[in-house]
C-alpha positions as CSV (number, residue, x, y, z in Angstrom):
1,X,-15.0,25.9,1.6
2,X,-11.8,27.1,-0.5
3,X,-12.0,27.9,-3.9
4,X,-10.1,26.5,-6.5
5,X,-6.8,24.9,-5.5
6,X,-3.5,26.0,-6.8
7,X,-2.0,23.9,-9.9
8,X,-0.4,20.6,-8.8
9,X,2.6,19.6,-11.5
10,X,4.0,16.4,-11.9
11,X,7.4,17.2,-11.2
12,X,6.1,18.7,-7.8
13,X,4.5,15.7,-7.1
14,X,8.1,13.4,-7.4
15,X,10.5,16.0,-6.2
16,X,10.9,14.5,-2.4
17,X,9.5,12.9,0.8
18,X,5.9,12.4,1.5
19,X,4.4,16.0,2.4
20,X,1.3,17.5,1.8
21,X,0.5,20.9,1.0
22,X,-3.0,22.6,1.4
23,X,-4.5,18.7,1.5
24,X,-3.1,17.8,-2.1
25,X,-1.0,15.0,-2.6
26,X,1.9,17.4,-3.5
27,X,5.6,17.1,-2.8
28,X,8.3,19.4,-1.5
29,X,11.4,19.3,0.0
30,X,10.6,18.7,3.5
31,X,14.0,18.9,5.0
32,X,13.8,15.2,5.9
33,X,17.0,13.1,6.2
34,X,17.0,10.4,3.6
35,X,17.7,7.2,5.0
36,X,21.0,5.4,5.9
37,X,21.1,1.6,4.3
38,X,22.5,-0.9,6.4
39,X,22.8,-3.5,3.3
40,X,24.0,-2.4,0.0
41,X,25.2,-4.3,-3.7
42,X,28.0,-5.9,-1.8
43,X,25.7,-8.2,0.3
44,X,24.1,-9.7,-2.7
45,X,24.8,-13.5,-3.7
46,X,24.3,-13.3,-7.4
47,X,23.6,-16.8,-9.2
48,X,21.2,-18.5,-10.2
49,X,18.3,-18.6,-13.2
50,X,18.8,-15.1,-15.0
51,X,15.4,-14.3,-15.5
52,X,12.4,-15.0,-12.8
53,X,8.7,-13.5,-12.8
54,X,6.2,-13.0,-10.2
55,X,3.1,-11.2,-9.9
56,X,0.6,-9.8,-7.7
57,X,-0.2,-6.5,-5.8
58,X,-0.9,-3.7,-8.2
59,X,0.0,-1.5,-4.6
60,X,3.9,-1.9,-4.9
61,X,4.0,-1.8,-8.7
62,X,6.5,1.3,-8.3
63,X,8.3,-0.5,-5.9
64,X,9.1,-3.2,-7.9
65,X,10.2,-1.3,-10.9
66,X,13.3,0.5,-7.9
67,X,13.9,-3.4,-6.9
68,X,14.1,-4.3,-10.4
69,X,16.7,-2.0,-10.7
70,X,18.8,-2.9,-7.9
71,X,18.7,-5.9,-9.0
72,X,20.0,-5.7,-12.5
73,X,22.8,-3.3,-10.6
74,X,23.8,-6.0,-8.3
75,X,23.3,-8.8,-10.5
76,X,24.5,-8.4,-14.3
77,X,21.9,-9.9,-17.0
78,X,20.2,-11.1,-14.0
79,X,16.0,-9.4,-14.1
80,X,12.5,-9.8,-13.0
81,X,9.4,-9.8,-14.8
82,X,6.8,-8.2,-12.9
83,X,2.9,-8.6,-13.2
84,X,0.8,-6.2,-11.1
85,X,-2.5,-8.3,-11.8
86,X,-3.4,-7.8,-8.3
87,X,-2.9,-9.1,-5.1
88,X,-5.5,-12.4,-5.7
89,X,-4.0,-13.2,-8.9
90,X,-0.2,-12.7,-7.7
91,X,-1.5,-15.6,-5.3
92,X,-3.3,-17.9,-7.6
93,X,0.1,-17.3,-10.0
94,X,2.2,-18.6,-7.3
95,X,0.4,-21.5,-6.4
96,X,-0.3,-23.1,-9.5
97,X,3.7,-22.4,-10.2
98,X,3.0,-19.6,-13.0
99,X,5.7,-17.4,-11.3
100,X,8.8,-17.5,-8.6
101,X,6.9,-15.7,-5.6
102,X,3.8,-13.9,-5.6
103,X,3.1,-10.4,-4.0
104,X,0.2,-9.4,-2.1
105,X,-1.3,-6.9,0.4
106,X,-2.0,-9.8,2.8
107,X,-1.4,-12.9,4.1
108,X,-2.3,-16.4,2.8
109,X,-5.4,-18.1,4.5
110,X,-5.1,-21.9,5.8
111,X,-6.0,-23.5,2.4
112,X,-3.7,-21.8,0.7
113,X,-1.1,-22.3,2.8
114,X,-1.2,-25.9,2.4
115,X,-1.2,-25.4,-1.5
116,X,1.6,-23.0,-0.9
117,X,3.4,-26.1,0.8
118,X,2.9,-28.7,-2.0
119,X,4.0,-26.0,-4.8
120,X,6.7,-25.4,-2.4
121,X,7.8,-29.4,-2.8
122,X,6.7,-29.9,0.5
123,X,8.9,-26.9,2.2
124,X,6.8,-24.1,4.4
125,X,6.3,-20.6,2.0
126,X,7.2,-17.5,4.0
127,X,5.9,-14.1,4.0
128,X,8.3,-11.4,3.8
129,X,7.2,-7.8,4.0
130,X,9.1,-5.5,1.7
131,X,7.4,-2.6,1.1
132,X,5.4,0.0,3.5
133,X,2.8,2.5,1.9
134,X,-0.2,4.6,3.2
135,X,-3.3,4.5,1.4
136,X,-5.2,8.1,0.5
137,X,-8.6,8.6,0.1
138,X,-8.7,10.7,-2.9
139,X,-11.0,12.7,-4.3
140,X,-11.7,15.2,-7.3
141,X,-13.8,18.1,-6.0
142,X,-12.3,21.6,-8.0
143,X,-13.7,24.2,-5.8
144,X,-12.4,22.1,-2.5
145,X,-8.7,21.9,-1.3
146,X,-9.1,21.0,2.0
147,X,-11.4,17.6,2.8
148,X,-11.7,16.3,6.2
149,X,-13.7,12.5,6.4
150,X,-13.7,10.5,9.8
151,X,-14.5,6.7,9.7
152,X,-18.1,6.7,9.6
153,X,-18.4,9.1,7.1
154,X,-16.0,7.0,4.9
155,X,-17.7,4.3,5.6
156,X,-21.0,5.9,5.2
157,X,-20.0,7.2,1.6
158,X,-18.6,3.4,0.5
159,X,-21.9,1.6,1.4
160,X,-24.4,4.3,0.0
161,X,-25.7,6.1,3.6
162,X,-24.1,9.4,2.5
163,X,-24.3,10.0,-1.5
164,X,-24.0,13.8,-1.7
165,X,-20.9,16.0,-0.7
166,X,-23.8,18.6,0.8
167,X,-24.7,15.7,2.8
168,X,-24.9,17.0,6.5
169,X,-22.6,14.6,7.9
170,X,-20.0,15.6,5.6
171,X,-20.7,19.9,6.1
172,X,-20.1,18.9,10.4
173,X,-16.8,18.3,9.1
174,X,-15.6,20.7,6.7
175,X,-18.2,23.2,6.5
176,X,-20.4,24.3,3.1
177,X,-19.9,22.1,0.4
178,X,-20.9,21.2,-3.3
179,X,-24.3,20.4,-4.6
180,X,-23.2,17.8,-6.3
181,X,-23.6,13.8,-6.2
182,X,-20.6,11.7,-4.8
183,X,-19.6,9.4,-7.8
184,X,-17.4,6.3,-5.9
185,X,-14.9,4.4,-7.4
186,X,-13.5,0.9,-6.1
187,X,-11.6,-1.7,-7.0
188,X,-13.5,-4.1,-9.2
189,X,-10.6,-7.1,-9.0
190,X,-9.7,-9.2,-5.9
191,X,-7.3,-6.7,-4.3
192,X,-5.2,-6.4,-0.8
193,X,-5.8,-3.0,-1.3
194,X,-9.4,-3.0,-0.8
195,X,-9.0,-5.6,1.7
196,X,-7.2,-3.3,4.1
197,X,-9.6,-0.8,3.5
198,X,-12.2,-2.9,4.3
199,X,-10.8,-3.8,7.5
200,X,-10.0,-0.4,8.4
201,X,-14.0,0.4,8.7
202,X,-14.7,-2.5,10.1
203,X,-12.1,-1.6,12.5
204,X,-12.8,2.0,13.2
205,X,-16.3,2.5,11.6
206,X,-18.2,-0.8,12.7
207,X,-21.9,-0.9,12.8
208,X,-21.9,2.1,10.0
209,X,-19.9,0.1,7.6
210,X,-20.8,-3.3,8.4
211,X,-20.0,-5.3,5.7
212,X,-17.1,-7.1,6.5
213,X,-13.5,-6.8,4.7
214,X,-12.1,-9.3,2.0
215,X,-10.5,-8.8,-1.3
216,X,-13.2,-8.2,-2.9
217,X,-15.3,-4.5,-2.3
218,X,-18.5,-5.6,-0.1
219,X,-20.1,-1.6,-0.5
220,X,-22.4,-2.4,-3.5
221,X,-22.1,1.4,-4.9
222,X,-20.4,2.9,-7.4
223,X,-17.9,2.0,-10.2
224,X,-15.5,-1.1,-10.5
225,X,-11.8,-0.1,-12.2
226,X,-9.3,-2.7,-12.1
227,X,-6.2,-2.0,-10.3
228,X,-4.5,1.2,-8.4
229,X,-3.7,2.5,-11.1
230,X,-7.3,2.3,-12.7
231,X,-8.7,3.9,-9.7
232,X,-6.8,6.6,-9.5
233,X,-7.2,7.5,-13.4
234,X,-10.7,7.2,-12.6
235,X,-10.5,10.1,-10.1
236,X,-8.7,12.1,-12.2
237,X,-11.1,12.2,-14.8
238,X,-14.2,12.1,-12.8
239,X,-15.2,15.5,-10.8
240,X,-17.2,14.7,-7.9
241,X,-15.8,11.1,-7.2
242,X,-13.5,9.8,-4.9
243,X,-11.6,6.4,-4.0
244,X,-8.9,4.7,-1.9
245,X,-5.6,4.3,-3.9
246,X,-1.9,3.3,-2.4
247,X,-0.2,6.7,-2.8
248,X,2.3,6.4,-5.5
249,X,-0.6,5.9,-8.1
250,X,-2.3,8.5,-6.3
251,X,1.1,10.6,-6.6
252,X,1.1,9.7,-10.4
253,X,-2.0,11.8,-10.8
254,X,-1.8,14.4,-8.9
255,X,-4.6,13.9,-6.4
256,X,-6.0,15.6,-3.5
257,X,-5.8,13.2,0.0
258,X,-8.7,13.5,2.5
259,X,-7.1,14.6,5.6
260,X,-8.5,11.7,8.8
261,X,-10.0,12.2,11.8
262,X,-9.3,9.2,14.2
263,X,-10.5,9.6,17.5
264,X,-7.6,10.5,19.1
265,X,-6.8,13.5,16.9
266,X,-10.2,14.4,17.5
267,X,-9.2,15.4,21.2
268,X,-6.6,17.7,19.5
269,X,-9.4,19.0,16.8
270,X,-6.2,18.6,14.4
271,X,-7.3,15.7,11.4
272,X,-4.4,13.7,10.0
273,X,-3.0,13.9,6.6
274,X,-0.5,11.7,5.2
275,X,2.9,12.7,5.8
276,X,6.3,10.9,6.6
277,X,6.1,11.4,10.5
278,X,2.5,10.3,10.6
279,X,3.1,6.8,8.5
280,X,6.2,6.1,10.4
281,X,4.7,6.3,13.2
282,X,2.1,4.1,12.3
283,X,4.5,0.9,11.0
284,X,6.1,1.3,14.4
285,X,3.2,-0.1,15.7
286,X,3.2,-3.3,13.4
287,X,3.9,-6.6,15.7
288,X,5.3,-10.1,13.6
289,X,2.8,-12.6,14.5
290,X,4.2,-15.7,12.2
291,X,6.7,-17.5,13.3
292,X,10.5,-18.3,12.6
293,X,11.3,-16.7,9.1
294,X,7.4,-16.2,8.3
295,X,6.8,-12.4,8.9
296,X,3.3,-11.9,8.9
297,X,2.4,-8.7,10.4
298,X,-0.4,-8.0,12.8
299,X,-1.7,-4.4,11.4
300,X,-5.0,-4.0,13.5
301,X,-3.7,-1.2,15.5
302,X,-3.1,0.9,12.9
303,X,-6.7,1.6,12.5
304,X,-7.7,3.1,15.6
305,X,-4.5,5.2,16.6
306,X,-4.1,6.2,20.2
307,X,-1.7,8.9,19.4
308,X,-3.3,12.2,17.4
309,X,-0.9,12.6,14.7
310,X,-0.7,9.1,13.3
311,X,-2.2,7.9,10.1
312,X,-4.7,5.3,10.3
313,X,-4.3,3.5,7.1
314,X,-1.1,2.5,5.9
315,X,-0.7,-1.2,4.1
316,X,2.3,-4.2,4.0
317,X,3.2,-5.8,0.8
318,X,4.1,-9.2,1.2
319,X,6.6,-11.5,-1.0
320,X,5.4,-14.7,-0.6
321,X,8.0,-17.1,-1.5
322,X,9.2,-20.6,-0.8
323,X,11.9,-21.6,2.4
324,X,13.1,-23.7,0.3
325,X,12.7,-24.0,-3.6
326,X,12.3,-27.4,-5.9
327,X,15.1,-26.0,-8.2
328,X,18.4,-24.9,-6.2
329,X,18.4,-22.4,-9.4
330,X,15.4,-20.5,-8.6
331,X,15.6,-20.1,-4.8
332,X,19.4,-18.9,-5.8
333,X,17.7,-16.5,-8.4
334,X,15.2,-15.3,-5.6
335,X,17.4,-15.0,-3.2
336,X,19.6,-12.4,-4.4
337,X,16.7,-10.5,-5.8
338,X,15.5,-10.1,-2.7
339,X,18.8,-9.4,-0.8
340,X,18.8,-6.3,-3.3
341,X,14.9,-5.2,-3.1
342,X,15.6,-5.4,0.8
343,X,18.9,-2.7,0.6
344,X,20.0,-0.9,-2.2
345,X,16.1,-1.2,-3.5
346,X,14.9,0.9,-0.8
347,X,16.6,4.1,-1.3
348,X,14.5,5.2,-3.6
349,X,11.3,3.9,-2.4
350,X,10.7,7.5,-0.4
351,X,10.4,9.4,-3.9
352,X,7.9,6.8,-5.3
353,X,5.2,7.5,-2.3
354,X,6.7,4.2,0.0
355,X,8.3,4.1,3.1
356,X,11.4,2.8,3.2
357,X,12.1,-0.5,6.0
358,X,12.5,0.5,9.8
359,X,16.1,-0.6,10.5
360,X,14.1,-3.5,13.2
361,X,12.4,-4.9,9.7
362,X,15.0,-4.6,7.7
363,X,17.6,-6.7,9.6
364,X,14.3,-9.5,10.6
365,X,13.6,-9.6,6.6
366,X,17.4,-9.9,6.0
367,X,17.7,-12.9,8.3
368,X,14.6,-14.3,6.7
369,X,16.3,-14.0,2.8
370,X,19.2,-15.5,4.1
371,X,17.4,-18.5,5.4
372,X,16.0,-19.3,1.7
373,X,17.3,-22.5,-0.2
């Protein structure tokens, strides 16, 4: 076990490309190109209703705030009021007509694609994935700076099996650890976020999680804190606990990441921590199972990796919106928003803890925003 772990500052933490040093969630120039934009302001239709809102995933919060400014760059006195109430709210917003599109962490179910349909005037919604980002399990431990968890341990610790950090599952994989009790900390509202989390152990865990995934946390342990953002305050303040949190909020306060074993990288006894080439290795991997302009993603084989050095839990952020809007204003509005959250709004995205669109996604999302009416 290390000792104490060298200070983390803010400023390290925003001051490049997704890179870990000695397990914290700590930033440093990596020597990583930045990305090349095929689409930039020029491509952007501007018109329509100067103001729109939307709501949803608390995951791409940060995101949104770089697309908001791409937006107002591209389209003067044209903005975007974003809500991150979560990913179940951004849905229930959207349907009952409380906001232009919604945004959340996955896909709508049958039901609510049919409700999508009649708030839609009658026109199909469509499901566009803008924004890419891996989620951490974070922790607060002081005299640790290295944490190594594999699926069943994670699992094990969410659903109450495992409830100290001394217990002996936990010391297999990293050796002596603290006395101490294991404090978790989970989403308490409906959230995408905890739904892929879910359905990562389910996935890779199975019979030692067991409880199914969902929106809501199924663990029955711990503490409830609304939103990313809560979560990752929550682990912040509280030593001995930990959480899952998309990695800008996690970022934001400076946590330490749990490096994952999968069981391919077991075979190389080398764990996987969250780093640019081990999350873009893992969207690559992403198939489009919707059809036409509907991009929903099929993300099951990100959980169980066959290659050693890719990261095992990585989320999509859809923008649910309508094919075709009930006021030629709106779907205008949306449209252009979108055209500039798709390419001048992802050049910042790598700063914020995202990843920015694979070239094949970008140009299949582009073709999907140029289809709206």
């Amino acid at each position: 076990m290390k000792r104490f772990r060298g200070e983390t500052t803010r400023a390290s933490l925003v001051s490049a490309i997704i890179c870990l040093a000695a397990g914290a969630l700590a930033l440093s120039a990596c020597g990583v190109p930045r990305m090349t934009l095929a689409y930039a302001s020029d491509f952007v239709t501007c018109g329509g209703r100067t103001t729109l809102a939307a709501s949803g995933s608390t995951a791409q919060a940060h995101a949104m705030n770089e697309f908001v400014s791409a937006y107002r760059t591209a389209c003067a006195d044209h903005t975007l009021a974003y809500t991150p109430n979560g990913s179940g709210a951004g849905i229930a917003d959207f349907l009952a007509g409380r906001s232009d599109f919604g945004a959340s962490d996955s896909p709508l179910n049958a039901e609510q694609q049919e409700l999508a349909k009649q708030r839609c005037g009658g026109s199909e919604a469509w499901h566009l994935p803008l924004v890419f980002g891996p989620m951490a399990i974070t922790y607060n431990l002081p005299d640790v700076d290295n944490l190594v968890l594999e699926a069943n341990t994670i699992a094990q610790i969410f659903n109450g099996g495992i409830t100290r950090w001394d217990d002996p599952a936990v010391v297999a994989l990293n050796g002596p650890m603290p006395a101490r009790d294991i404090h978790v900390v989970y989403r308490s509202d409906l959230s995408g976020s905890t739904e892929h989390f879910q359905s990562y152990l389910q996935a890779a865990a199975g019979d030692a999680w067991g409880k199914g995934a969902g929106k809501s946390f199924a663990g029955g342990v711990g503490v409830g804190v609304q939103g990313n953002e809560g979560t990752a305050a929550t682990v912040r303040s509280t030593e001995g606990s930990i959480s899952y949190n998309e990695l800008a909020f996690a970022m934001d306060q400076g946590l330490f990441a749990a490096e994952i074993k999968t069981p391919a990288s077991r075979k190389s006894k080398r764990p996987v921590r969250i780093g640019t080439d081990s999350v873009g290795k893992t969207i690559t991997g992403a198939k489009i199972t919707g059809t036409g302009n509907d991009l929903v993603l099929d993300i099951s084989s990100f959980h169980n990796p066959t290659e050693s050095d890719v990261y095992p839990i990585v989320l999509a952020v859809y923008e649910i919106v309508c094919s075709k809007y009930p006021d030629p204003e709106v779907g205008q509005a949306v449209k252009a928003f979108l055209q500039s959250a798709a390419g001048m709004g992802q050049t910042g995205l790598d700063k914020k803890g995202y990843i920015p669109l694979p070239t094949n996604f970008q140009s299949r999302v582009w073709a999907a925003i140029d289809a709206i009416a």
